[in-house]
C-alpha positions as CSV (number, residue, x, y, z in Angstrom):
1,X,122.1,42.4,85.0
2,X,122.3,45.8,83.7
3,X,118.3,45.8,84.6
4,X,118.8,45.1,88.1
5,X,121.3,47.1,88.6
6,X,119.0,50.4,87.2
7,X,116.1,49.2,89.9
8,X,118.0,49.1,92.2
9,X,119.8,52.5,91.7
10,X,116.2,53.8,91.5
11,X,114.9,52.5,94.3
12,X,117.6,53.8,96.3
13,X,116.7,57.1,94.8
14,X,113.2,58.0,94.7
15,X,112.9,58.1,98.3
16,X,115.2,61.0,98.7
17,X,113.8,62.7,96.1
18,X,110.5,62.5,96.9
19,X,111.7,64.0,100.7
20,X,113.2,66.8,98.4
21,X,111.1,69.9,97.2
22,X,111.3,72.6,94.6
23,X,113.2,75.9,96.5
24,X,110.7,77.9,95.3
25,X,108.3,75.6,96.9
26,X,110.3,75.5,100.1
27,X,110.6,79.5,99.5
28,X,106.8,79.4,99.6
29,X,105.9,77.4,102.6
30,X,108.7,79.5,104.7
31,X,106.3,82.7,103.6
32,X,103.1,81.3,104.5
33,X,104.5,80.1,108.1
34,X,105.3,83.8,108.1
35,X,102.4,85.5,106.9
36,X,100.5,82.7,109.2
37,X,102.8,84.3,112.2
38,X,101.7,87.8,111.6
39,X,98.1,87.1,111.2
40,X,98.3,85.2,114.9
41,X,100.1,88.5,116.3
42,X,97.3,90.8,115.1
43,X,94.5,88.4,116.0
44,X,96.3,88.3,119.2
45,X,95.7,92.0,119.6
46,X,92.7,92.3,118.5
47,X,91.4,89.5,121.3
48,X,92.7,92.0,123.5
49,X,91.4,94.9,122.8
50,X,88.0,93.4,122.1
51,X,88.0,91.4,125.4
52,X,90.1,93.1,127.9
53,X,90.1,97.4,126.3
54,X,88.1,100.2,127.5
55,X,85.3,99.3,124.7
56,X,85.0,95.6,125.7
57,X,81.2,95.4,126.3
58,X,80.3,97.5,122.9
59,X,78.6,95.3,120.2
60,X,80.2,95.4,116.8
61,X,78.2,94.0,114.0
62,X,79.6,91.8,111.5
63,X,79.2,93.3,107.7
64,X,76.9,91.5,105.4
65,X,79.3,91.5,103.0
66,X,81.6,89.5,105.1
67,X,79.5,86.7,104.4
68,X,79.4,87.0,100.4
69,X,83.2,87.3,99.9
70,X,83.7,84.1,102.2
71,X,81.1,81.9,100.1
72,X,83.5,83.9,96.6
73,X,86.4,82.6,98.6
74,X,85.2,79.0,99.4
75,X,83.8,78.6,96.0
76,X,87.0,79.8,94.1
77,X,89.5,77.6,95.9
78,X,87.4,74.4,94.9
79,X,87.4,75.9,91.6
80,X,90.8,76.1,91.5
81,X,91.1,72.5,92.5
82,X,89.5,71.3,89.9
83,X,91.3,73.3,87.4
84,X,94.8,71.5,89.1
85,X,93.2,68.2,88.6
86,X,92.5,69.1,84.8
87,X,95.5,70.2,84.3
88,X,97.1,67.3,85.6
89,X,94.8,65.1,83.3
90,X,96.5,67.5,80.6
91,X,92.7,68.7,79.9
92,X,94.4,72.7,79.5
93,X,90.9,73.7,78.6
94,X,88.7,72.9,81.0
95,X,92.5,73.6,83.6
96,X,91.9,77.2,82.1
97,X,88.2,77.5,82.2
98,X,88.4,76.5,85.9
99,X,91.2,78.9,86.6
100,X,89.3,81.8,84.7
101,X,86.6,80.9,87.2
102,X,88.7,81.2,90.6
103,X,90.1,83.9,88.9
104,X,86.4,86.0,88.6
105,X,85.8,84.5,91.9
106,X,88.9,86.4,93.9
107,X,88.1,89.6,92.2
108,X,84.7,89.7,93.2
109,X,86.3,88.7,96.8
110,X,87.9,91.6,96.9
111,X,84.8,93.9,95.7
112,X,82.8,92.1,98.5
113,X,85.4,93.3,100.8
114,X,85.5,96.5,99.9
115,X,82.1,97.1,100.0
116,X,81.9,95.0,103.5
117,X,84.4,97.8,104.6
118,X,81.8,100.8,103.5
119,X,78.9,98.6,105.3
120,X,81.4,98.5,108.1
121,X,82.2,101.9,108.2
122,X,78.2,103.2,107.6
123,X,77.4,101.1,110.8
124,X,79.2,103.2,112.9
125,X,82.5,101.7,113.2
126,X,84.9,103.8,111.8
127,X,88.6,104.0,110.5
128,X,91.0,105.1,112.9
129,X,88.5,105.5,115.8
130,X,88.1,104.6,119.1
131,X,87.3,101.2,119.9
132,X,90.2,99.7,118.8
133,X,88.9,96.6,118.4
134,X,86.6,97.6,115.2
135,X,89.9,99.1,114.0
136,X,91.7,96.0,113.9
137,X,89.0,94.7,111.6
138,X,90.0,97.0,109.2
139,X,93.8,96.1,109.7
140,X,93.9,92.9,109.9
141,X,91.1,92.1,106.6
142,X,93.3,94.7,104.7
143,X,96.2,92.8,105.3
144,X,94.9,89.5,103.8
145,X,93.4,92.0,101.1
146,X,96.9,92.7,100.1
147,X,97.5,89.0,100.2
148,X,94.9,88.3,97.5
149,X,96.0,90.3,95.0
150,X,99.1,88.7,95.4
151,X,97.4,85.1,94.6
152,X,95.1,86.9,91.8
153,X,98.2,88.7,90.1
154,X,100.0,85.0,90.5
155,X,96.7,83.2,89.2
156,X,96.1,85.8,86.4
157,X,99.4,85.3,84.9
158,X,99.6,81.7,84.8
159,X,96.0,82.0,83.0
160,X,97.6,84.2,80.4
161,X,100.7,81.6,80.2
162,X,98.1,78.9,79.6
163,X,96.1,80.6,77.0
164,X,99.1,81.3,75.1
165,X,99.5,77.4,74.5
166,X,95.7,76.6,74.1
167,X,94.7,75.1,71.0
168,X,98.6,74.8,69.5
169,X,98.8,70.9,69.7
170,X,103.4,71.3,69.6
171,X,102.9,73.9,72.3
172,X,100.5,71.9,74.7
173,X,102.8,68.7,74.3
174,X,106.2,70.7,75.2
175,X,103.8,72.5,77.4
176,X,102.8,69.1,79.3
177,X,106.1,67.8,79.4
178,X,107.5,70.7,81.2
179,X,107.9,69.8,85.0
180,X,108.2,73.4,85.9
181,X,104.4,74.0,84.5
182,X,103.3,71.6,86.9
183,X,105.4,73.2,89.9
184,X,104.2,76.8,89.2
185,X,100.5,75.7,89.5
186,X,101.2,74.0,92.6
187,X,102.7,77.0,93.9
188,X,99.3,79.0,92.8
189,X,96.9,76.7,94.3
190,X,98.7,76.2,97.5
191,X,98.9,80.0,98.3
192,X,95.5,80.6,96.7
193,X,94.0,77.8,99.7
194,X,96.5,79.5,101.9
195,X,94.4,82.6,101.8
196,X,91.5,81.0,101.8
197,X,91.9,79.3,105.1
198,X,93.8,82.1,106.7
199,X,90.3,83.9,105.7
200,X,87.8,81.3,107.2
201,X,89.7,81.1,110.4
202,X,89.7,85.0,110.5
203,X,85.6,85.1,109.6
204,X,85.2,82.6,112.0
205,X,86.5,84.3,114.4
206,X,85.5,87.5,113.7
207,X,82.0,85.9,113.8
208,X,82.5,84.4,117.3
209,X,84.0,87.4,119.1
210,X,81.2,90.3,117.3
């Protein structure tokens, strides 16, 4: 009886909680739909400058370098997949060695982008200057610039959290059995491919309209 009772408590349960989600997760998402705002209101300036502005008809070329960082990007979020999986199998090694990888993966991201902003700027298209348009470039891949070192500072500590417990078998189990781990590496992997596709929309398009 008592049995019955529990299943049935539980079932009448788990469907609210699994409609429920973590505030910081909810805290997250409302950013993103923000950030994801502000990207659209620049990209929406820039279409009009490049399409409709005094400098409409002048060819801007698209930096070599453009092309690296996205395949560092690309590459890094499906590392960082992988590392969730692992860490979901409670495999924190191969979890870590993953995330070390996405890790190396956004900083050389942000090198490429940096240099892609020299090759930029030693084609002729300058910082301020005046076709707008080329200016936006600058504006609009500095502001997801300053949103990857957010995910890398993010992804950086949770690698130092994790190496802390590696190889400590009483650490790893608490470790494991730690909901909160679980929600903090979901927040890291869904901002990390939050960047990442805000980026391949932006290179796209950016690609399209050059």
């Amino acid at each position: 009886m008592i049995k019955k009772e529990l299943k049935s408590s539980n079932s009448i349960g788990r469907p609210s909680e699994r409609l429920q989600l973590h505030p910081l997760k909810t805290l997250l998402f409302f950013c993103m739909a923000a950030s994801g705002l502000l990207f659209l209101v620049m990209m929406s300036m820039y279409t009009a400058q490049r399409f409709h502005g005094p400098n409409a008809k002048l060819a801007i070329e698209l930096p070599k370098f453009f092309v690296l960082s996205t395949m560092c990007m690309v590459a890094s979020s499906v590392l960082l997949s992988y590392g969730k999986k692992a860490f979901y199998q409670e495999h924190l090694k191969r979890a870590l060695l993953f995330s070390i990888g996405a890790f190396a993966l956004g900083v050389a991201f942000l090198f490429c982008q940096a240099w892609g902003w020299m090759e930029f700027f030693s084609l002729g298209f300058g910082f301020p200057t005046v076709n707008v348009a080329s200016s936006y470039v600058y504006v609009i891949s500095g502001l997801h610039f300053a949103h990857m070192i957010g995910g890398i500072s993010a992804l950086g500590l949770m690698i130092y959290q994790h190496s802390k417990v590696l190889g400590d078998p009483v650490k790893e189990l608490i470790f494991f059995t730690n909901p909160f781990e679980k929600t903090k590496i979901d927040l890291v992997a869904t901002y990390w491919h939050f960047t990442d596709v805000v980026w391949l929309v932006l290179f796209v398009y950016f690609l399209l309209t050059f």
